[in-house]
C-alpha positions in Angstrom: 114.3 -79.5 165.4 115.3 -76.0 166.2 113.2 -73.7 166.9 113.3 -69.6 167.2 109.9 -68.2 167.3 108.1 -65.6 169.4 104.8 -64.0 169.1 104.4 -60.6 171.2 102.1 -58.1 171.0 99.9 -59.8 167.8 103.7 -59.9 165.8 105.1 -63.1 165.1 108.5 -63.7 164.5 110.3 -67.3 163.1 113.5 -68.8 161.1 111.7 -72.1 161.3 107.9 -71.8 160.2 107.2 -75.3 159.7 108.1 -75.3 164.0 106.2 -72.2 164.4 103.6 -73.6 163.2 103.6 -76.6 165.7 104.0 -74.0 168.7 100.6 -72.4 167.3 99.1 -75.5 166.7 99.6 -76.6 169.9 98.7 -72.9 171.6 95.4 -73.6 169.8 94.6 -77.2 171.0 96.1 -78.9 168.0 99.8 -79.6 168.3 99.3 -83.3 169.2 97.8 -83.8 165.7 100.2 -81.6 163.7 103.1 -83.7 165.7 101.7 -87.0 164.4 100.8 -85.4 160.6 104.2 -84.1 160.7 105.6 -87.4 161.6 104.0 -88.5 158.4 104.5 -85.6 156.3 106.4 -83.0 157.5 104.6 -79.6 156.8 107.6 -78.4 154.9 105.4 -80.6 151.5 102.7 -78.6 152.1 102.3 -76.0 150.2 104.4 -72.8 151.2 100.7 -70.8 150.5 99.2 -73.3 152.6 101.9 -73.2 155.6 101.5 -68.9 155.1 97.7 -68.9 155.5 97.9 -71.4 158.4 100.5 -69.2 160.0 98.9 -65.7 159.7 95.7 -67.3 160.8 96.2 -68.9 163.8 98.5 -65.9 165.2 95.0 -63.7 164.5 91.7 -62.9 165.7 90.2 -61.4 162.9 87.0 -63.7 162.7 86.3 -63.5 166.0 86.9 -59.2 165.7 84.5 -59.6 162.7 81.6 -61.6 164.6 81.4 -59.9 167.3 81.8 -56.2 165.5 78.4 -57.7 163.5 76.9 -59.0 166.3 77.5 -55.7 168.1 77.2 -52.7 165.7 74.0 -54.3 163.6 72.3 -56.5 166.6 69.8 -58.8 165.9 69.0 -58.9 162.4 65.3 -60.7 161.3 64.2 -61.0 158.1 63.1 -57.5 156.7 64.0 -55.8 159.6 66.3 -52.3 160.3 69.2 -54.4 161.9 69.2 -55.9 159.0 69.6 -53.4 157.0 72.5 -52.7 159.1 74.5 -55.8 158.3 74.4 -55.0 155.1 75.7 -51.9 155.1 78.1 -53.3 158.0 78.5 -56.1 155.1 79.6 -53.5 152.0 81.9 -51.1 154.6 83.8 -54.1 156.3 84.6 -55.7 153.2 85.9 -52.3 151.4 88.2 -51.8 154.7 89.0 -55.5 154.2 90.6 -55.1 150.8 88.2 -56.8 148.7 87.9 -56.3 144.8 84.3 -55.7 143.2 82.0 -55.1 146.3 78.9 -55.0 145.7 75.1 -55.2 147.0 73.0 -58.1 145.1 69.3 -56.4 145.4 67.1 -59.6 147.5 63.3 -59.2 148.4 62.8 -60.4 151.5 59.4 -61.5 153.9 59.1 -59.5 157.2 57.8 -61.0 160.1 57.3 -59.3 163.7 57.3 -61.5 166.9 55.5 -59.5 169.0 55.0 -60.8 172.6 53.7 -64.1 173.6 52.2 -65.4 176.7 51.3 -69.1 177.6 49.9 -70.3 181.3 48.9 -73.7 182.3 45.8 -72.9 183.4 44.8 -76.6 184.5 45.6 -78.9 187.0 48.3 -76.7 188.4 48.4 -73.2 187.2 51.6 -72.1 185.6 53.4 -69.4 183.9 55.2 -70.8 180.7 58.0 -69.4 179.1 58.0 -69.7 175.6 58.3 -67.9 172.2 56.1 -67.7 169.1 57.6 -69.7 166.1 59.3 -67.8 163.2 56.3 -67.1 160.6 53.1 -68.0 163.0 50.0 -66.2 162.9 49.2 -64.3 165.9 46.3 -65.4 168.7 42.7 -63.6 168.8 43.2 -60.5 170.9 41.8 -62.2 173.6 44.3 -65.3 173.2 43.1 -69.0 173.0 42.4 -71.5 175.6 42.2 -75.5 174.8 43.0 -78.8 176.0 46.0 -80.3 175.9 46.8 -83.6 173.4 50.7 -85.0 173.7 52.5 -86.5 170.8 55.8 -86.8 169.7 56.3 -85.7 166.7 55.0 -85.8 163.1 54.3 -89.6 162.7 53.5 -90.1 166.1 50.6 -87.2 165.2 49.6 -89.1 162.4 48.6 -92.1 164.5 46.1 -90.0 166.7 42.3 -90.3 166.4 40.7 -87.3 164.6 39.0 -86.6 167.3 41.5 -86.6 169.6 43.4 -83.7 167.8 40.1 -81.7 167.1 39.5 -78.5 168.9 42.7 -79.1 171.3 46.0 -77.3 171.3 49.3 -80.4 170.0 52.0 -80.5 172.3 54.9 -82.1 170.4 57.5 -83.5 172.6 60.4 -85.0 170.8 64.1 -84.2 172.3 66.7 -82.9 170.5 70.1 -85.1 171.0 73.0 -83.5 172.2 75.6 -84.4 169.3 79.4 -82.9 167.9 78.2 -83.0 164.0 74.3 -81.3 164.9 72.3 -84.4 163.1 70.4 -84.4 166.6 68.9 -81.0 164.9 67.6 -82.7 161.6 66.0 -85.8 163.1 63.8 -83.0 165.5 63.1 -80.3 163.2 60.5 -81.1 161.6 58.5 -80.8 164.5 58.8 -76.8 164.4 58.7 -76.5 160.5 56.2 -78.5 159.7 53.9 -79.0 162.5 51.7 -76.7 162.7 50.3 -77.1 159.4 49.9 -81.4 160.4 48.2 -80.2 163.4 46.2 -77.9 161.9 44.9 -80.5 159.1 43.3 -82.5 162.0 41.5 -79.7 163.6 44.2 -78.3 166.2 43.3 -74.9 167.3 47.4 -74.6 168.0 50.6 -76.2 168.3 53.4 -75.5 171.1 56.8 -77.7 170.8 59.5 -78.8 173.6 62.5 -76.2 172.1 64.6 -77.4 169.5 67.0 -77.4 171.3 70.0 -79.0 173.8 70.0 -76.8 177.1 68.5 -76.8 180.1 67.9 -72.9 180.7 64.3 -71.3 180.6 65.2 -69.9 177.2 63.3 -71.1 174.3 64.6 -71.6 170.6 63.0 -69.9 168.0 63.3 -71.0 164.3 61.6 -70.8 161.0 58.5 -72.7 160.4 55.6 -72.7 157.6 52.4 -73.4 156.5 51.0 -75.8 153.8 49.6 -73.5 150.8 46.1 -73.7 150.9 46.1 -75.0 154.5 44.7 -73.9 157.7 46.6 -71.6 159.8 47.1 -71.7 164.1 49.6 -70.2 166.2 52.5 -71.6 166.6 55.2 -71.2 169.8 58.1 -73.1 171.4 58.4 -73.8 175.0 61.8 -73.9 176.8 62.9 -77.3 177.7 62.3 -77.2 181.8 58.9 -75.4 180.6 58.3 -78.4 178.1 59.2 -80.9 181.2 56.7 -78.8 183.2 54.1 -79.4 181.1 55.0 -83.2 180.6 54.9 -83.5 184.5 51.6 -82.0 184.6 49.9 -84.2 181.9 51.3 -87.4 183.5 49.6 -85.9 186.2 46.6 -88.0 184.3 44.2 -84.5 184.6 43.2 -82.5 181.6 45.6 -79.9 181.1 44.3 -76.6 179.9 46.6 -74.1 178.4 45.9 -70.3 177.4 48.6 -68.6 174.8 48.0 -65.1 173.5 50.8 -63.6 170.7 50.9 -60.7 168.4 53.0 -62.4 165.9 52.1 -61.2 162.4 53.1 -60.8 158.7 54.3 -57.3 157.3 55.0 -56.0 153.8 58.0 -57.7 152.0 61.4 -55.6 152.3 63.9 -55.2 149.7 67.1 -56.6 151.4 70.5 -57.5 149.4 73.2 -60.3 149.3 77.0 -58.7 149.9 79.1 -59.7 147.6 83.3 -59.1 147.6 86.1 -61.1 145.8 90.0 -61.3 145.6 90.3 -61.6 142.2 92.4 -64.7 140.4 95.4 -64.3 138.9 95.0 -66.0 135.8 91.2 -67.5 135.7 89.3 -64.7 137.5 85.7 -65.8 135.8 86.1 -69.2 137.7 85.4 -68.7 141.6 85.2 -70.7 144.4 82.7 -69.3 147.1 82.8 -68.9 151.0 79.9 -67.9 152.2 77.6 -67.2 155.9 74.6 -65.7 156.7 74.2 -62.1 157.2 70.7 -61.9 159.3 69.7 -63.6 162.6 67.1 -64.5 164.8 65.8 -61.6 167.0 66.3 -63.1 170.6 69.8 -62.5 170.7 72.4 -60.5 168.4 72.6 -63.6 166.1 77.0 -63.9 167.1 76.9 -67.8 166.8 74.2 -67.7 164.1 76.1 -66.5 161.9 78.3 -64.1 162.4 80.6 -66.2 163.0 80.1 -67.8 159.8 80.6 -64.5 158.3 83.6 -63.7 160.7 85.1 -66.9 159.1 84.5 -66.6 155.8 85.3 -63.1 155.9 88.7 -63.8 157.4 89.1 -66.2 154.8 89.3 -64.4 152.2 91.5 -61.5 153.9 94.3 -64.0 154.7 94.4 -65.3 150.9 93.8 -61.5 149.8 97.7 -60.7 151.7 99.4 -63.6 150.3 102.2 -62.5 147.9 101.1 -63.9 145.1 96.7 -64.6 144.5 95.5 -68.3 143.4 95.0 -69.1 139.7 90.6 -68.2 140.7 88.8 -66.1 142.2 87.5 -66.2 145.6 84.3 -65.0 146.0 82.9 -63.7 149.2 79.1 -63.5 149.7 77.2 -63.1 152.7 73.6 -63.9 152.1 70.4 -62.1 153.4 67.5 -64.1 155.0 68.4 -67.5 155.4 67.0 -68.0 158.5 63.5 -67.5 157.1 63.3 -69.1 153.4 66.7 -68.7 152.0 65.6 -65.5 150.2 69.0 -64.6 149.3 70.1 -68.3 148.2 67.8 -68.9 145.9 68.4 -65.5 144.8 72.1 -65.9 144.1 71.6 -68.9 142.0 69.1 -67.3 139.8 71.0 -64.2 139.2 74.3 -65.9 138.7 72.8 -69.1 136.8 74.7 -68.2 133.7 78.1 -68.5 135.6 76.6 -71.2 138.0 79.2 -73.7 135.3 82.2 -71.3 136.4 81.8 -71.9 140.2 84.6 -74.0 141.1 83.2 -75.0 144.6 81.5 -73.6 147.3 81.8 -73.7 151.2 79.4 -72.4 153.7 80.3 -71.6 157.6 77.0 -72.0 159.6 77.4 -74.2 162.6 79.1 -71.6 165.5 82.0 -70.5 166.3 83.4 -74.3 167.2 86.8 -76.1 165.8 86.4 -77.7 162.3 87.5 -81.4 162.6 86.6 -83.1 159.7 85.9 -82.5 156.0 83.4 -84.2 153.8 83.1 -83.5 150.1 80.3 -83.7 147.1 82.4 -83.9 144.0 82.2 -85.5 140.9 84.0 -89.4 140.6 86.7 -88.3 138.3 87.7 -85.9 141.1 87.4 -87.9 144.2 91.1 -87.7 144.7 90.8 -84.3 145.8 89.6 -85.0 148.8 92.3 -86.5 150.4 94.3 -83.6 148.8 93.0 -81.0 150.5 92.7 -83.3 153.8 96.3 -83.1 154.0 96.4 -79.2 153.4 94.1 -79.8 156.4 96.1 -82.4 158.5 97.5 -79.7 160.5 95.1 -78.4 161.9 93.7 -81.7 163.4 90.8 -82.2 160.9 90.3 -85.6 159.1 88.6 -86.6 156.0 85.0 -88.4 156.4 84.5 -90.5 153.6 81.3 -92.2 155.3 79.0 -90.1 153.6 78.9 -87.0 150.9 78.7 -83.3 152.2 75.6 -82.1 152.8 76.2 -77.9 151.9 75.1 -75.5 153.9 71.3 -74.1 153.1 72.6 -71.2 151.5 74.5 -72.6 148.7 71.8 -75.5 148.4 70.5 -74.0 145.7 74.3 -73.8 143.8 74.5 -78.1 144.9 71.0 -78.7 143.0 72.8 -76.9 139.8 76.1 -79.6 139.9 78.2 -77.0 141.8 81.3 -78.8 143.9 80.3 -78.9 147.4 83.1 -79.1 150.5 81.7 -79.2 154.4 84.4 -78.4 157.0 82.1 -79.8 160.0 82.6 -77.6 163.5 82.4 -78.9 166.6 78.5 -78.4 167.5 78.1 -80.5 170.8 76.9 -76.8 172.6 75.8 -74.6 169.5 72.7 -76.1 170.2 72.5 -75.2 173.4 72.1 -71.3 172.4 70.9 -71.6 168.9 68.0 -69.2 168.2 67.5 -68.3 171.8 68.6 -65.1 173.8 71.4 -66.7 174.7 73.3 -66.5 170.9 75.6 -63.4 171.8 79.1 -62.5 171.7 80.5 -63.7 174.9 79.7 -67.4 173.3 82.3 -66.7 170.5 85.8 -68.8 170.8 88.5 -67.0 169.4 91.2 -69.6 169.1 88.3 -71.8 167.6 87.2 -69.6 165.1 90.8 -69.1 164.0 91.5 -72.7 163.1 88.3 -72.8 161.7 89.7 -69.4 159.4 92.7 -71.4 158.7 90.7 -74.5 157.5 88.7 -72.3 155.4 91.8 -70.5 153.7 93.7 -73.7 153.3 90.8 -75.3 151.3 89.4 -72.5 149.2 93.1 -71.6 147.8 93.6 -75.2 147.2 90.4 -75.2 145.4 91.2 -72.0 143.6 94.9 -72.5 142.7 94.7 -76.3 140.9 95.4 -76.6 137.7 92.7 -78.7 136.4 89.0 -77.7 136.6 86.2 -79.7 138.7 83.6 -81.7 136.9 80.2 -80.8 137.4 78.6 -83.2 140.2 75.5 -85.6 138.8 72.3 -83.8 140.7 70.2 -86.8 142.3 66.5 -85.6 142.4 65.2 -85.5 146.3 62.5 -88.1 147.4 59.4 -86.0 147.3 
């Protein structure tokens, strides 16, 4: 195949772009998959659309340039608080200088919760000072802090197994491990540790709860993260220690001695804050009411500048929408842009979307969500109705290219953001990234922009181009999905 192609100084030149292509691919870790696609089916079928927004997005930086201007210019951005309110106005400015049609805030009220500080020392056997962080929603300590005995358990049904009176009066150490793995289930089998309990403890008489970090690293850094409290229920702090703390405090109850802890934190509840949802599109050509959504998270957790969680999932979906916006000619839909306030602590501006935009919820085409880090994106899993289950393996060849594979093994999940769009029938499409460290700086001081991967994030913009303007550009419509009602 001949080949004439250079890229100097961010231009890129070619007379063969289905070659160019491969010489990208392969710059960005990839070119041993397009080579055996191609093989198959040569990346001249694709698409010309598709080949274009592969092209311009590999040869870019953009959602990495968008991440880390977030991360950077806003900083962390809690729930109800001033960085916050910075994304969003970061939000409405970037995507006007972006190009995008119809931008827009979407008015969200929002719960505001300040961390304070947080101290925790082993006070018994062997006095020791703990690093750890209060959990995202706990009440805060008397002034004067608590001390308590320590009881060990693993997680919620472990818990559930303890004598009454073993609980009563102590402080609940929960010690499950999070599992290092590429597609993040590690996270959902330990979770439910920080969200829920508290609230389990607290039902047998636990004075407070402290959990090993959510969490896969090794540094003295602990996770943060959302948790809650059964209505009606009792109330006691919450924190998370970091993992070598966590093994500290393991080593000292194996010790076989009573282990005494003392935490003191200032977490506490504020007034709610009116936030908003950004919202831009690149209107359709020919059925602008119908819209397939791309979406991340505007806010973050306040350890670090929240540049992993999410803006790169903003960066992405931003970047998205910017390559389809320069093609010469737009898809049949629309692509709609939204980048959500406060889903880090209740999906405020989820559940918001879906109840302001329930009478088009019918006209959503699909939705995608970027919020798993700045990884590659090497498989896609779908939620779509039966009659249109051939779709899938559509857009997995748009996707071939890049290296990504369709998983059939089981539906997509969505995102949390766009959770509320799956329980109304919307189309859902996952493009899983590569997640094996997210976890290592998820919610910790640790999530800022040095931890961003540029050539990732710009397959992962590719992925995300080539699937939305498939979505957007077919012909025919997608069915609504059947909603299965959760277990309670």
């Amino acid at each position: 195949m001949a080949l004439s192609c250079e890229l100097r100084a961010g231009e890129f030149r070619s007379r063969n772009l289905a070659g160019c292509i491969a010489a990208l691919l392969l710059v960005a870790g990839v070119g041993e998959a397009f080579g055996r696609t191609a093989a198959r089916s040569p990346a001249a079928a694709l698409p010309s659309q598709v080949v274009e927004l592969q092209r311009a997005a590999l040869a870019a930086t953009t959602a990495a340039d968008l991440a880390r201007s977030l991360a950077t210019e806003a900083g962390p951005r809690p729930s109800g608080s001033v960085g916050l309110a910075r994304g969003v106005e970061w939000g409405l400015r970037t995507m006007k200088d972006l190009g995008f049609e119809n931008v827009h805030p979407e008015p969200v009220t929002v719960p505001h919760w300040e961390r304070g500080i947080a101290d925790g020392t082993i006070l018994s056997p062997y006095p020791q000072t703990l690093a750890l962080v209060a959990l995202g929603g706990s009440i805060g300590t008397p002034e004067s802090g608590i001390d308590g005995d320590v009881v060990a358990t693993e997680n919620l049904e472990s818990l559930a197994k303890l004598p009454p009176d073993a609980v009563k009066g102590h402080i609940v150490y929960f010690g499950e491990r999070m599992l290092r793995t590429r597609d993040g289930a590690g996270y959902g089998k330990t979770v439910a540790i920080r969200g829920k309990g508290a609230s389990a403890a607290a039902d047998l008489g636990a004075i407070a709860v402290v959990i090993r970090s959510v969490g896969t690293d090794s540094t003295r850094l602990p996770h943060t993260g959302g948790m809650s409290y059964k209505e009606g229920g009792a109330k006691i702090p919450a924190a998370a220690l970091s993992n070598p703390d966590a093994d500290l405090l393991e080593r000292e109850l194996a010790s076989g001695k009573p282990v005494r802890l003392h935490l003191h934190l200032t977490a506490r509840m504020l007034p709610d804050v009116e936030s908003a949802n950004v919202v831009g599109e690149v209107r359709g050509r020919e059925l602008p009411q119908e819209i397939v959504l791309l979406c991340g998270h505007l806010d973050s957790w306040d350890l670090g500048t929240g540049a992993i969680d999410d803006a790169a999932g903003v960066g992405n979906a931003m970047a998205a929408g910017a390559a389809i916006a320069k093609l010469a000619e737009r898809p049949r839909r629309t692509i709609r842009i939204v980048l959500y306030t406060n889903e880090e602590f209740g999906l405020s501006g989820g559940k918001a979307y879906a109840v302001t935009h329930a009478d088009e919820a019918a006209q959503h085409q699909a939705a995608l969500e970027s919020d798993l880090g700045s990884g590659k994106v090497y498989a896609l899993l779908t939620a779509l109705a039966p009659d249109d289950g051939a779709l899938a393996a559509e857009i997995a060849r748009g996707l071939a290219p890049l290296g990504i594979t369709l998983d059939a093994s089981k539906p997509a999940a969505g995102g949390a953001d766009i959770s509320p769009l799956k329980a109304l029938g919307v189309p859902i499409l996952d493009l899983a990234h590569d997640a094996t460290s997210y976890f290592d700086f998820h919610h910790t001081a640790n999530d800022t922009a040095d931890k961003l991967v540029p050539g990732d994030m710009a397959q992962a913009t590719a992925a995300y181009a080539t699937a939305a303007w498939i979505l957007a550009d077919r012909p025919a419509r997608l069915a609504r999905v059947p909603v299965v009602a959760e277990k309670p």
